[in-house]
C-alpha positions in Angstrom: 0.0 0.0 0.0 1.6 3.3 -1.1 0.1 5.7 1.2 0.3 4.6 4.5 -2.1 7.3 5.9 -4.9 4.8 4.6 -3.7 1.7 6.1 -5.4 -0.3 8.3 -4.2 0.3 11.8 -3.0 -3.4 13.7 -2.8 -3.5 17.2 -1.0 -5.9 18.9 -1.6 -6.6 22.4 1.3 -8.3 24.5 4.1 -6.9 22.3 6.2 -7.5 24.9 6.0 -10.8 25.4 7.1 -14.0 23.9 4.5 -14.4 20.8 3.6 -11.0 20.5 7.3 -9.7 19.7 7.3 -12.3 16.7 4.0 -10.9 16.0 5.1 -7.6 15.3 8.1 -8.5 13.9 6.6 -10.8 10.9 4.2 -7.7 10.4 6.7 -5.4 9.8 7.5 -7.2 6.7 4.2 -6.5 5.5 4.1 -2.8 3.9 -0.2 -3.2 4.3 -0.6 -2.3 7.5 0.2 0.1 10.1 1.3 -1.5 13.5 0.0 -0.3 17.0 2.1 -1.7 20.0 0.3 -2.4 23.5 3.6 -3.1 25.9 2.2 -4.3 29.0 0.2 -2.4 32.1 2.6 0.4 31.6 1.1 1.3 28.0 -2.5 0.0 28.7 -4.1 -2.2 31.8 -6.2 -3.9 30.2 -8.4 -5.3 33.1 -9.3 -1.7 33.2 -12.1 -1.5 30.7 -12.5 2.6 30.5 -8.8 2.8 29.7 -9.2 -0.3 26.9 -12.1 1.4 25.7 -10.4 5.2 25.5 -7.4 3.4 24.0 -9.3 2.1 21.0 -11.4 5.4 20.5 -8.2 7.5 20.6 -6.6 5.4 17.8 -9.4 4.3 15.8 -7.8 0.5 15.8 -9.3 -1.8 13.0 -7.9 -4.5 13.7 -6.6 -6.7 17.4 -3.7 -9.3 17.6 -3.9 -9.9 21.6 -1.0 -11.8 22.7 -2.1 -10.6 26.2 -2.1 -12.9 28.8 -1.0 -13.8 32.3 -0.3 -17.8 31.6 3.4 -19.6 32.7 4.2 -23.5 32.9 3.0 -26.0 35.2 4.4 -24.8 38.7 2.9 -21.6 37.3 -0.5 -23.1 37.0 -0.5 -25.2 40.7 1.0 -21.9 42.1 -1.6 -19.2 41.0 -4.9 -21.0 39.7 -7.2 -17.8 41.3 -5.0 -15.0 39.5 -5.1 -17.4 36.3 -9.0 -17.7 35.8 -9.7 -13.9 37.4 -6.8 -12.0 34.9 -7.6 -13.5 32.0 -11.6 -14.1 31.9 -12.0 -10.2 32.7 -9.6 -9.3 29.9 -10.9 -11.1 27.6 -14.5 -10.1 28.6 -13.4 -6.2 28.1 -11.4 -7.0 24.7 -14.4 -8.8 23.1 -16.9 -5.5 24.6 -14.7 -2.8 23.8 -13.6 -3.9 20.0 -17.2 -4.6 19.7 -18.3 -0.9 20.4 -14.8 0.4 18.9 -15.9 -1.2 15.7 -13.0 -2.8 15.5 -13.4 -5.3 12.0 -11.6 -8.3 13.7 -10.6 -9.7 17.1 -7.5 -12.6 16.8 -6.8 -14.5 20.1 -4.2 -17.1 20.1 -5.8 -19.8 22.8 -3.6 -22.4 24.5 -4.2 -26.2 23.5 -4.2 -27.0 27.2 -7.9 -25.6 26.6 -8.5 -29.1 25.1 -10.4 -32.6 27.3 -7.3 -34.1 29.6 -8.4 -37.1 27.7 -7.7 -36.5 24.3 -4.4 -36.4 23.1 -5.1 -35.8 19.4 -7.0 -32.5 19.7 -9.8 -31.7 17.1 -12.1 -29.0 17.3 -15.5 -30.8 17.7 -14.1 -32.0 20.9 -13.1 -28.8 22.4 -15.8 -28.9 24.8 -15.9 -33.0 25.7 -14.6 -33.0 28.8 -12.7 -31.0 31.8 -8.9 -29.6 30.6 -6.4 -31.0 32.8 -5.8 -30.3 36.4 -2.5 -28.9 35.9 -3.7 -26.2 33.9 -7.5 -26.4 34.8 -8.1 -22.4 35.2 -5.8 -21.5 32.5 -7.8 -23.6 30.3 -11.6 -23.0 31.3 -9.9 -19.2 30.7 -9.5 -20.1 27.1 -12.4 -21.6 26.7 -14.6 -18.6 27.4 -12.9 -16.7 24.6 -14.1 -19.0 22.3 -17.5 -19.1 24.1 -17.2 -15.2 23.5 -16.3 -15.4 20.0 -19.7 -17.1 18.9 -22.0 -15.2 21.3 -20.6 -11.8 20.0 -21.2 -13.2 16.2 -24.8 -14.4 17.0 -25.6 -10.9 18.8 -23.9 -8.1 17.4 -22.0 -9.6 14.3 -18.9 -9.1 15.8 -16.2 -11.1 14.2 -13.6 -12.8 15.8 -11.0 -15.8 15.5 -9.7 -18.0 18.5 -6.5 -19.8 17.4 -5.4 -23.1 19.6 -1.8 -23.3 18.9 0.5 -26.1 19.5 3.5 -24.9 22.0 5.6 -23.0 20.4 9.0 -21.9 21.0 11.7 -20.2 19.3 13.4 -16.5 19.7 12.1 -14.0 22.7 10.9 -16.9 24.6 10.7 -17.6 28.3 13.7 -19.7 30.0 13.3 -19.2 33.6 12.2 -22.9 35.2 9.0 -21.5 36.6 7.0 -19.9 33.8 9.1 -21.6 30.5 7.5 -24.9 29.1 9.8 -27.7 28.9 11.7 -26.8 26.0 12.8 -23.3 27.3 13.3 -25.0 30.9 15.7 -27.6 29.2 18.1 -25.0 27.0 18.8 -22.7 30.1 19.4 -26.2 32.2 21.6 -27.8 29.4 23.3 -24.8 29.1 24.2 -23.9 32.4 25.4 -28.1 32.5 27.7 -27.4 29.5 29.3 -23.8 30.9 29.6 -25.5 34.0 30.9 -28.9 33.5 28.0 -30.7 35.8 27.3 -34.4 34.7 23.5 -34.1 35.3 20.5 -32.4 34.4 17.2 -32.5 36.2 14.2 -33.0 34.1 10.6 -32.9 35.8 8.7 -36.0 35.3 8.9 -38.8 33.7 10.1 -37.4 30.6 7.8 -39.6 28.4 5.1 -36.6 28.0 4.3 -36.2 24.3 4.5 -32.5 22.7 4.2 -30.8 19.3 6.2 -27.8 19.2 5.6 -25.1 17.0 8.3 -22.3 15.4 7.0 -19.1 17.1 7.1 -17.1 13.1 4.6 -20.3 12.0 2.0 -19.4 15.0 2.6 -16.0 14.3 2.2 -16.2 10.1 -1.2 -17.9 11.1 -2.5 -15.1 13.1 -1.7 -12.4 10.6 -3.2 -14.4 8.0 -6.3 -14.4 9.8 -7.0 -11.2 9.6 -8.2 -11.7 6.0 -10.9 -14.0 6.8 -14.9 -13.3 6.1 -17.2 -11.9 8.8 -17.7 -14.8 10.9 -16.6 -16.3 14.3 -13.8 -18.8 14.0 -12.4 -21.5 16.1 -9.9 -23.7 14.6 -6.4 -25.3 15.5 -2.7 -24.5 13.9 0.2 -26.8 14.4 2.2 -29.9 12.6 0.8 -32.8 14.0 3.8 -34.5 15.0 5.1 -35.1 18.8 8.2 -35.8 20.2 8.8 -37.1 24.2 10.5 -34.8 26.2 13.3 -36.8 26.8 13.9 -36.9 22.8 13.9 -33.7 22.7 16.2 -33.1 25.7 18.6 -35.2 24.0 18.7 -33.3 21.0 19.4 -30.2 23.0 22.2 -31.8 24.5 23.6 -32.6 21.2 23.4 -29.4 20.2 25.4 -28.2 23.2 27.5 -31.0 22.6 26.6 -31.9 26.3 27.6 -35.8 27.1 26.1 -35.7 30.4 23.2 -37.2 31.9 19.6 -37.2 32.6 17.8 -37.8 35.8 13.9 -37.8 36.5 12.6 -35.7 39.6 8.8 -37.8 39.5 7.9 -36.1 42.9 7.2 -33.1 40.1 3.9 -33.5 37.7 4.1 -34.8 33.9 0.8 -33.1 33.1 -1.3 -34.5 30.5 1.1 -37.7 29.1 0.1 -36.5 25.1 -1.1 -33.3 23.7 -1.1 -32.7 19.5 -3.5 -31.1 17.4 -4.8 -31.6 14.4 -4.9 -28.3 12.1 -6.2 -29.8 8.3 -9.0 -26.7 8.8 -6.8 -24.2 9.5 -5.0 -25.1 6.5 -8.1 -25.1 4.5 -9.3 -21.7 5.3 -5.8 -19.6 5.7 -3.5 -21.5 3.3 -1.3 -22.0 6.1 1.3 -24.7 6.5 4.3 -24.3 9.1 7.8 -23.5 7.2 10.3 -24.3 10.3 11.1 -27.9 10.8 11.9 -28.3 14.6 15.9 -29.0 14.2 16.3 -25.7 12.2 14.1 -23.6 14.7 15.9 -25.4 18.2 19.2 -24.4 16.6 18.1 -20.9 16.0 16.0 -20.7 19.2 19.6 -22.3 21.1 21.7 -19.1 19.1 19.0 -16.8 20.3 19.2 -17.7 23.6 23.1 -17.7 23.9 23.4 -13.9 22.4 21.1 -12.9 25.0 21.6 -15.0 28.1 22.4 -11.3 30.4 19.1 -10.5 29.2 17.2 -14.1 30.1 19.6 -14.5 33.3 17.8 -11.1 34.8 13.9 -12.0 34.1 
């Protein structure tokens, strides 16, 4: 778009955080759109509904990324279940009401596949709602799910369009390392790192270590929400990932060849495994974005490993 006074304004809540700075990085390679940045409480609180509401007035948004949340790993979730379900139902409750009289055209939220029945393991979307999410991450979860709930109700009364995302986990670049609010994958690098620098002959993993992930590059996720600004008027609901999982002791091991780390690993089982298997299954999400993931998982742990070594002062002091 050659005048950029007539392009459609983008903001992107949680640009700050993990998937949000990937957000507004991949849109800065798009020339279509002009990006709004939400940093935190310090640039909006967004439990506060007035000062989401001004916000949006003030700069006549058109479109919402939020990448807002208050979410961290499973000690995170057994730690702070209250905050978990209070933070982010009342956010989401004042996003999908305040875009709604903002008319704002579209309201993306990325939602966690913890969101999904403890039981399933092979997450479709007609079984979103078949049973209870797990207990590790039970409020987080039910969170989630009232989005979505939102999504359809807003459609069916005002014609308010809006698309919930589940994503697989994702990792790469910008993302959390401390133990108690990384997922596995983050916890593991800084652990096998410090092992390495150090010299020890053991890491710690929590668990069994025979949990099943699918771990998505943190650009793919991000591709799929910007490409979901383009869909019809509706409400959407669908899932984005690559279907394939990986135990995380095979994927500890392949962090440790990367380090070139010969040590090994030992299983603290007084800590929870969570839910022993959790993939999705994302052939509509391909149907209706022409999405497909780009970054195998070797080439994105190798640049997610680089990332993390160029700015270890930076992940040392979070």
């Amino acid at each position: 778009m050659s005048n950029q006074e007539f392009a459609p304004k983008i903001l992107v809540l949680g640009a700050n955080g993990f998937l949000g700075k990937n957000v507004s990085q991949v849109l800065n390679n798009y020339n279509d759109y002009e990006i709004i940045e939400s940093h935190g409480k310090k640039s909006m609180d967004l439990k506060n509904y007035n000062e989401l509401d001004n916000f949006l007035q003030k700069n006549q948004v058109d479109y919402v990324i939020n990448c807002a949340a208050f979410v961290g790993g499973i000690a995170f979730g057994y730690d702070y279940p209250a905050e978990l379900i209070r933070e982010n139902t009342l956010i989401t409750g004042n996003l999908y009401e305040a875009c709604y009289q903002n008319n704002v055209k579209s309201l993306i939220n990325p939602i966690s596949n913890c969101a999904y029945p403890e039981d399933e393991f092979l997450f479709e979307e007609k079984n979103f709602l078949k049973g209870p999410p797990h207990e590790s991450v039970f409020e987080y979860g039910m969170s989630r799910r009232f989005s979505v709930a939102c999504g359809k109700a807003y459609f069916n009364e005002h014609g308010f369009t809006s698309t919930n995302v589940v994503l697989s986990n994702m990792f790469g670049p910008f993302d959390h390392f401390e133990e108690k609010r990384s997922h596995a994958l983050g916890a593991l690098i800084k652990k096998i790192h410090k092992a390495k620098e150090e010299n020890l002959d053991k890491v710690t993993i929590w668990g069994t270590g025979n949990p099943i992930r699918e771990w998505l590059f943190v650009r793919d996720g991000a591709n799929a929400l910007i490409k979901s600004i383009s869909l019809e008027n509706n409400h959407y609901f669908f899932n984005v990932g690559v279907n394939k999982g990986m135990t995380i002791i095979e994927m500890a091991k392949k962090i440790a060849k990367l380090y070139e780390w010969n040590g090994e690993f030992e299983f603290n089982t007084n800590k929870p495994d969570g839910a022993m298997e959790k993939r999705v299954l994302s052939s509509k999400s391909v149907k209706l974005l022409d999405w497909s993931p780009e970054v195998n998982f070797d080439d994105g742990l190798i640049e997610t490993i680089e990332w993390y070594k160029k700015n270890l002062n930076a992940n040392e002091n979070k």
